[in-house]
N, C-alpha and C positions, 0 to 999 in steps of 0.2 A: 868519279865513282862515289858510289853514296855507301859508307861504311855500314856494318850491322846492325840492329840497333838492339842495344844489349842492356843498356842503360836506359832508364824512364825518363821521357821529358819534363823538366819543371812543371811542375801542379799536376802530373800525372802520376795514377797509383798502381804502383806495383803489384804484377800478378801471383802469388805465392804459389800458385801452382798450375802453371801454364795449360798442363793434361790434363787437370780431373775433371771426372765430368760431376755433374750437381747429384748431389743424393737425391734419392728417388726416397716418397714415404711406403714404404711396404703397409701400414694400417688402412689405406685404400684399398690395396688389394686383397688383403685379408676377408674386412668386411661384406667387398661384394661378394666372395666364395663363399662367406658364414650365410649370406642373404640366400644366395642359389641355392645350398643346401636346405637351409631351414623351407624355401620352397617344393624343392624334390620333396623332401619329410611327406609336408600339407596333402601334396599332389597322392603320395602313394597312401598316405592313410584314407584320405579321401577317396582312391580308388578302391582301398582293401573292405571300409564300409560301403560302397557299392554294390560292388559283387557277391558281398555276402548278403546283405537285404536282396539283392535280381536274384538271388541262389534258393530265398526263403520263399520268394512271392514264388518264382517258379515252380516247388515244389509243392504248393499250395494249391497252383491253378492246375497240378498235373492230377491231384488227388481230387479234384474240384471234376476235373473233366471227367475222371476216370467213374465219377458216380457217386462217389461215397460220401458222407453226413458228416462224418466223427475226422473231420481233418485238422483240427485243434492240437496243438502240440501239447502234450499235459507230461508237465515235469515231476516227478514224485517230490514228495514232500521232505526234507533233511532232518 
């Protein structure tokens, strides 16, 4: 019968902890969520200046079609 083996063989090194398992770096994983987000950001600001320039042409071209001259937007003066 072959006993347990509980003791290390000569020139072999001992395991201090047989369980653990290896630390993971969580700064990987952070990173990529900081990346994803700072993308979302890009993505919606860049949508949110979209639609408001397609928001200004359009009502540009509705005032354009509808006939009128004076479709200039004139902001008063501060």
């Amino acid at each position: 019968m072959s006993k347990p083996k509980s003791e290390p063989e000569p020139g072999e090194q001992p395991n201090p902890r047989p369980n653990s398992r290896p630390q993971r770096q969580s700064g990987n994983d952070r990173r990529g969520a900081i990346a994803g987000l700072i993308i979302a950001i890009l993505i919606l600001g860049v949508g949110w200046w979209l639609a408001r320039d397609l928001t200004a042409a359009s009502k540009m071209q509705d005032c354009l079609m509808s006939g009128r001259t004076n479709c200039n937007v004139i902001e008063p003066a501060r």
